[in-house]
C-alpha positions, 0 to 999 in steps of 0.5 A, a space after each residue: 553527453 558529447 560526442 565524442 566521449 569514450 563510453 566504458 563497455 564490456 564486450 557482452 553489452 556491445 558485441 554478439 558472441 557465439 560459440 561453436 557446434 559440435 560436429 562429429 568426426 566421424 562425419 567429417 568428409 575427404 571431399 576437398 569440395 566439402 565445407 572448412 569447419 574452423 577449430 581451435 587448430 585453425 587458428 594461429 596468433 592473428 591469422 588462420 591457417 588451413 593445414 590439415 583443415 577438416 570438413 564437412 559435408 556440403 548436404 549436410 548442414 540444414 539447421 547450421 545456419 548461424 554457425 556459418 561464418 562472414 567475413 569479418 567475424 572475429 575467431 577466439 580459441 577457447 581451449 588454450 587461447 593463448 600459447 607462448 607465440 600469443 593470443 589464438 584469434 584471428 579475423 575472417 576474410 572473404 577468402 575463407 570463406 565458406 567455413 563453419 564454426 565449431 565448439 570450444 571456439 568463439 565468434 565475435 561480431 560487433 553491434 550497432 555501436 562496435 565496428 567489426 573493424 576496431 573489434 579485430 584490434 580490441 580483441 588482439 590488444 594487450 588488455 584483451 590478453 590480460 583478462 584472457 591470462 587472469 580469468 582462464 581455468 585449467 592446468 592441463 588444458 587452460 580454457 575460458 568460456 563465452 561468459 569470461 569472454 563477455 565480462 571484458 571491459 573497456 572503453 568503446 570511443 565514438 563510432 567514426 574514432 573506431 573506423 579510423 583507428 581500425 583504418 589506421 592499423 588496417 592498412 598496416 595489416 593489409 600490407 603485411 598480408 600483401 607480402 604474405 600472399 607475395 611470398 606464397 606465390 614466390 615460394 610455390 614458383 621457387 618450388 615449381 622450378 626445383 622439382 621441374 629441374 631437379 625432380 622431374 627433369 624436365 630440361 634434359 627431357 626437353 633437350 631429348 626431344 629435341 627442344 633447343 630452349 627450356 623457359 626459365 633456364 638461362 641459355 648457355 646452361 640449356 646448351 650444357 645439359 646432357 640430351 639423354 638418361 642413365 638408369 641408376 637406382 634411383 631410375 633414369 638420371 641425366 647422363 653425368 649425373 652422379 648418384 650419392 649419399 645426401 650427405 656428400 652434398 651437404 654439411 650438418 651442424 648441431 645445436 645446443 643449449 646454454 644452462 637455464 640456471 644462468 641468467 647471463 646466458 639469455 636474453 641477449 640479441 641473438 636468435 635462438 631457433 627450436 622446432 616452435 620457431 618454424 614457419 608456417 607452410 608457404 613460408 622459408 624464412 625465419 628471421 626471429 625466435 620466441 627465444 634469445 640467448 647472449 654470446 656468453 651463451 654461445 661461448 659455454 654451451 654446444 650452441 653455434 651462430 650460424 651463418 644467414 642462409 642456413 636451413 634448420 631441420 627438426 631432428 627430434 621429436 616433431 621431425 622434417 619442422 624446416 626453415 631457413 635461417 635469415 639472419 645469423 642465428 643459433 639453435 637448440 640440440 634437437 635440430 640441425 643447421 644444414 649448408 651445402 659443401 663446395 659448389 652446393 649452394 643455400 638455396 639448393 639445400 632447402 629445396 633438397 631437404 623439403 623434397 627429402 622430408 617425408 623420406 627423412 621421416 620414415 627413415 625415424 628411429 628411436 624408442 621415445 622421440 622419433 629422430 633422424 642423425 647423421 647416418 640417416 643423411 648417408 642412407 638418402 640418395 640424391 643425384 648430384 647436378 652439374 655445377 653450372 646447373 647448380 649455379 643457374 638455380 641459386 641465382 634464378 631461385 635466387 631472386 624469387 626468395 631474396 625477394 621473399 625475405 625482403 617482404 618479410 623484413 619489411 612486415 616486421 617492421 609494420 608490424 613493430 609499427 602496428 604493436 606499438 600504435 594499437 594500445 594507444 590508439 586503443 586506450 585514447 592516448 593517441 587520439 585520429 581525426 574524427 572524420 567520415 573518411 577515417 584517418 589517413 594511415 599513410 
C-alpha cells in the first residue's frame, strides 16, 4: 500500500480515551496551591478557562495517576458538548498544568499512527461536530458517552501529512494565543493604572509627600494635581474632587429586540450584543456576536447601533457581564450601552463600571431576574477627577487598549484563516508537503 494513503479509521482504533474521576466536592480545598481539576465549566469552545477553577488536595491524590493530565491532551465536554458559541474542547498546554480530569469529561490522546497534533484539529473540525450533534442524547442536559466518542469515523493521512497540517494550523493558533496572552497583560496594566490613579490615589499621595513625579502620569498633569485630601463620604478625595452620582458621569442607553417573527429583521451585518456575547475575564473588547440583525431591525424596534468605544453592562438576569463595544453595534434590552457625558472619555467608563461591579451587583432588585436600572446608576457615588487627569488617562490607557483591539482584529482574521484551511486540510482536498520538517504555514 502506498504511503501516502489515507487510511479510514475511527477514533476508538487510533486514539486512547479516558474519562474523568469522580471527585468529591465536599473535599475540594481553598488552597490556591491545591491541584486545578478540569470540569466541563473549564472548558470554553477551543480554549480553558480557569474562572472559578475548583481543587484538589495536593496530599490527596495517591491512586489518580492516570487522571493527570499532559500537555497536549485533548479535553471534550461530555455534558452539553456543544452550545450555540460551538464545540466544548480544548487542547492542554504546559501552562495548565498540573491539573486533574473529572468525570463527564473526556480526554484523547493520540496513538502510535495519530499525532496528538492533527488530533486537536480533527476533534475541532466540523465532521467531528456533526457526529457530536447526531449521536448526542438528552433534551435536558444533552450528553454523549466515551463509546459515542469512539465510534467517529474519519480518514487518518500518513504521519508526516498529520504533522504539517497540524504545523500549518498550529502556527495560526499560536499567534492567535500570542495576542490573547499580549492582551491579558495590556488589560491588567490598564487595570493597575486606573486603580492607582482613581482608586488608590496614589499620584496625590505621592505629591503629598513630596514627590515631584509620579511614573507613568505625563508631567504637566503631575504638577496640576492637588497635594492634599478632603474627607467626604466616601473618605478622603483629592482636594477638587467633586463626590457625585455615577450617573452625573455617564449616559445610559437601552437596548431592544427586533420581532423574531420577521425574517427581514435578522441576519443582517450589524452586531447584536446579549450577555453570551461577553468576553472572558482578561478581555474588554467584543467586536462579533452570536447574533445579527439588519437596519430594517434597527429602524422597527427599540434596538440602537451605538457607536465603537461604548461599554455594554448586563442589566437583567446575569448582572455586571461587561464589554466594550469595538465596532458599532447594537444590543438586546436586558443590557445597557453606557458612554461618558462631556469631558468623560470610553476608556474611563469601563474602568469605572468594572470597579463598580460588585456594588452594582448587590444594589439588585426585583422578584424573578436580579436587575439594575437607572436609578441604581443615582444610588452609586464616585469622585469626579479633574479634566486633565481624565484626558491623560484615555490617552495613556489609550494605547495599551487600542493596542488590545488591534490584536483582536487581527486574531479574527487568523482565525477565518484557520476555519477555512482546516476542513480542507483535514479532508485531503488540500494536500501540505510531506516532508520531515512539516510545511511552512508562513
Amino acid at each position: 500500500m502506498a504511503d501516502d494513503a489515507w487510511m479510514p479509521t475511527t477514533l476508538g482504533r487510533d486514539s486512547d480515551l479516558l474519562t474523568g474521576y469522580p471527585f468529591k466536592s465536599s473535599q475540594y480545598t481553598n488552597d490556591r496551591n491545591g491541584i486545578k481539576l478540569l470540569r466541563g465549566d473549564n472548558i470554553a469552545q477551543g480554549q480553558l478557562r480557569w474562572t472559578n477553577v475548583k481543587r484538589w488536595p495536593g496530599n490527596k491524590v495517591e491512586g489518580l495517576e492516570r487522571y493527570f493530565l499532559e500537555d497536549g491532551d485533548i479535553v471534550l465536554a461530555m455534558d452539553r458538548p456543544w452550545i450555540d458559541a460551538g464545540l466544548k474542547y480544548a487542547a492542554v498546554n504546559q501552562n495548565d498544568l498540573p491539573v486533574l480530569l473529572v468525570q463527564r469529561v473526556a480526554r484523547l490522546r493520540g496513538g502510535a499512527d495519530l499525532d496528538v497534533g492533527f488530533l486537536r484539529y480533527l476533534v475541532g473540525s466540523n465532521e467531528f461536530t456533526h457526529h457530536v450533534l447526531g449521536v448526542q442524547t438528552g433534551t435536558a442536559v444533552p450528553h454523549i458517552s466515551g463509546a459515542q466518542i469512539k465510534e467517529f469515523e474519519f480518514l487518518r493521512p500518513p504521519l508526516k501529512e498529520q504533522r504539517a497540517i497540524a504545523d500549518i494550523l498550529g502556527t495560526l493558533d499560536d499567534k492567535i494565543e500570542l495576542n490573547r496572552q499580549m492582551n491579558r497583560t495590556q488589560e491588567a496594566m490598564a487595570r493597575a493604572i486606573f486603580k492607582a490613579w482613581f482608586v488608590d490615589f496614589e499620584p496625590v499621595k505621592a505629591k503629598a509627600a513630596g514627590a515631584t513625579s509620579f511614573r507613568g502620569m505625563p508631567q504637566a498633569v503631575f504638577d496640576q494635581l492637588p497635594d492634599r485630601f478632603t474627607d467626604t463620604e466616601l473618605g478622603p478625595v483629592p482636594e477638587g474632587w467633586e463626590v457625585v452620582p455615577l450617573s452625573d458621569l455617564v449616559e445610559l442607553i437601552g437596548g431592544g429586540t427586533p420581532k423574531r417573527k420577521e425574517a427581514e429583521y435578522w441576519g443582517g451585518d450589524i452586531p447584536w450584543f446579549s450577555v453570551r456575547d461577553a468576553p472572558n475575564d482578561g478581555d474588554i473588547w467584543v467586536i462579533d456576536t452570536q447574533e445579527k440583525i439588519t437596519q430594517a431591525g434597527v429602524d422597527n424596534s427599540s434596538a440602537k447601533v451605538m457607536d465603537a468605544g461604548t461599554s455594554i453592562i448586563s442589566a437583567r438576569g446575569t448582572v455586571g457581564r461587561l464589554a466594550m463595544a469595538a465596532v458599532p453595534m447594537s444590543m438586546n434590552q436586558s443590557c445597557y450601552g453606557v458612554t461618558g457625558k462631556e469631558g468623560v472619555g470610553d476608556f474611563f467608563v469601563y474602568f469605572t463600571l468594572n470597579h463598580a461591579v460588585v456594588e452594582l451587583q448587590q444594589r439588585t432588585h426585583g422578584s424573578v431576574f436580579d436587575t439594575i436600572t437607572r436609578k441604581t446608576f443615582d444610588g452609586l457615588r464616585r469622585a469626579r477627577p479633574q479634566p486633565q487627569i481624565l484626558e491623560a488617562f484615555e490617552e495613556v490607557v489609550g494605547a495599551y487598549l487600542l493596542k488590545m483591539r488591534g490584536n483582536l482584529l487581527e486574531s479574527e482574521v487568523l482565525s477565518a484563516v484557520r476555519d477555512t484551511l482546516l476542513p480542507k486540510l483535514i479532508s485531503g482536498e488540500l494536500r501540505v508537503a510531506d516532508t520531515e520538517g512539516g510545511a511552512d504555514a508562513g
